[in-house]
N, C-alpha and C positions, 0 to 999 in steps of 0.2 A: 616455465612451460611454454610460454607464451614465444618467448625467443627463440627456443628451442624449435619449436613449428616453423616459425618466418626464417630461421637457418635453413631447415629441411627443405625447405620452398624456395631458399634463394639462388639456387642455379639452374642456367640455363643453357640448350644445348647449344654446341658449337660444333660445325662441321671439319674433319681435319680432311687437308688434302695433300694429294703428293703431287709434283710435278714432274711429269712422265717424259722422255724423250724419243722418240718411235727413232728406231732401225733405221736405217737408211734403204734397208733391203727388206722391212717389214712392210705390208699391202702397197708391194711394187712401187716402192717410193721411189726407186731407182731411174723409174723409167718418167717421173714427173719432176722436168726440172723446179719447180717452184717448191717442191719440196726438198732441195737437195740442201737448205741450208737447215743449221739448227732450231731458227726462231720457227721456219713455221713448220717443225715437227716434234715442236715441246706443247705437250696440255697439261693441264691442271684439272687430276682426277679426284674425284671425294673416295675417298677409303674409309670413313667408318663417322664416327659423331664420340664425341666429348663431352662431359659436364663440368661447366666451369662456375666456379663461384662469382656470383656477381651482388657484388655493396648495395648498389643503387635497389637491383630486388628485396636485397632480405630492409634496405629500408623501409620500404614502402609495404611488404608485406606486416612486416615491424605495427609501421603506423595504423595502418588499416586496421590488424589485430587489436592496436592498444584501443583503437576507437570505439570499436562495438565494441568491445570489454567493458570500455566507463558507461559509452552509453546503457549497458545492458544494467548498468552498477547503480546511472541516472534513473533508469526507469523501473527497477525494484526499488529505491530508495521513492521514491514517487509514489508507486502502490503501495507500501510498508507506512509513509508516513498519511495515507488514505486509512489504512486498515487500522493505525493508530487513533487516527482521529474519529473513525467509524466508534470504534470501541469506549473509545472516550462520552462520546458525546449517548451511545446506549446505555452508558453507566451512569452516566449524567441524567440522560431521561428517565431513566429506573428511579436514582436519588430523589428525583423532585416529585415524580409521582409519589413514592411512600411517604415524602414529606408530606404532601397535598392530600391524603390520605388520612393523613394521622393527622392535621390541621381541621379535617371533616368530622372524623371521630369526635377531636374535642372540642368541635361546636354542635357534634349533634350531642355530647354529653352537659354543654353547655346548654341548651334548649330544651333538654330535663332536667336541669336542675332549674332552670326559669320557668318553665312549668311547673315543678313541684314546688317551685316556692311561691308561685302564683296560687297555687293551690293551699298553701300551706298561710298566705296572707287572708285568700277567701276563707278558710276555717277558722280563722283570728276574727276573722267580722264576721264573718256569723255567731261565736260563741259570745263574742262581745257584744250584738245583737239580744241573744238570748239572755247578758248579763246584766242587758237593761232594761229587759223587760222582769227579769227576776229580783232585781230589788227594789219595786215596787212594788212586788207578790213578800217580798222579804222585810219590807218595813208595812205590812201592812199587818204578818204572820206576827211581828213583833207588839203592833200595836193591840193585838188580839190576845197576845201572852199577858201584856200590860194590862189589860182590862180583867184578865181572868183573875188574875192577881189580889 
């Protein structure tokens, strides 16, 4: 396609011309000797224009197409690998957030279960508290069955 265009574009006009010989007895040449010879009542008229192929156009039109083509190839490949990396790295901050997330969860599930078993050491001393104060009421209740005895 690309060639196809820098063909279409590669010629250029060209003028054709004829070279005319005036009458001898055409605009009373007859009576002007300096016109009675043939150099000076030959001209050179343009009759019409031509399109001719020309190399050197359709190269340059060639090149120039192929240029902006890559460049244009350069600079989506540029955006594209932008838009990649764009992607990447939101997927990437998405992953690390729910990491960081769910690393929060199980420390804040860790900080209830350290609680609870804070809680669950303080119910240990206290019962053991109460278990020493109960077996002194226990060998006492004993020393009183023994005496009843």
């Amino acid at each position: 396609a690309i060639e196809d265009n820098a063909n279409k574009n590669a010629y250029r006009k060209e003028d054709i011309y004829e070279i005319r010989i005036e009458s001898i007895f055409e605009n009373w040449n007859i009576l002007k000797p300096s016109k009675w010879s043939i150099a000076s009542r030959t001209h050179k008229v343009k009759i019409g224009e031509k399109y001719v192929y020309d190399e050197n156009i359709y190269l340059k039109n060639l090149k120039s197409k192929l240029i902006n083509k890559f460049s244009k190839i350069v600079n989506n490949l540029h955006n594209k690998s932008r838009e990649v990396l764009q992607n990447y790295l939101s997927d990437f901050e998405i992953a690390v957030v729910e990491i960081i997330n769910e690393r929060k969860r199980a420390l804040e599930n860790e900080k209830i279960k350290k609680q609870s078993n804070d809680e669950l050491i303080a119910e240990i001393n206290e019962l053991e508290l109460k278990k020493k104060e109960i077996i002194p009421m226990l060998k006492r209740a004993e020393e009183i069955l023994e005496d009843l005895k």
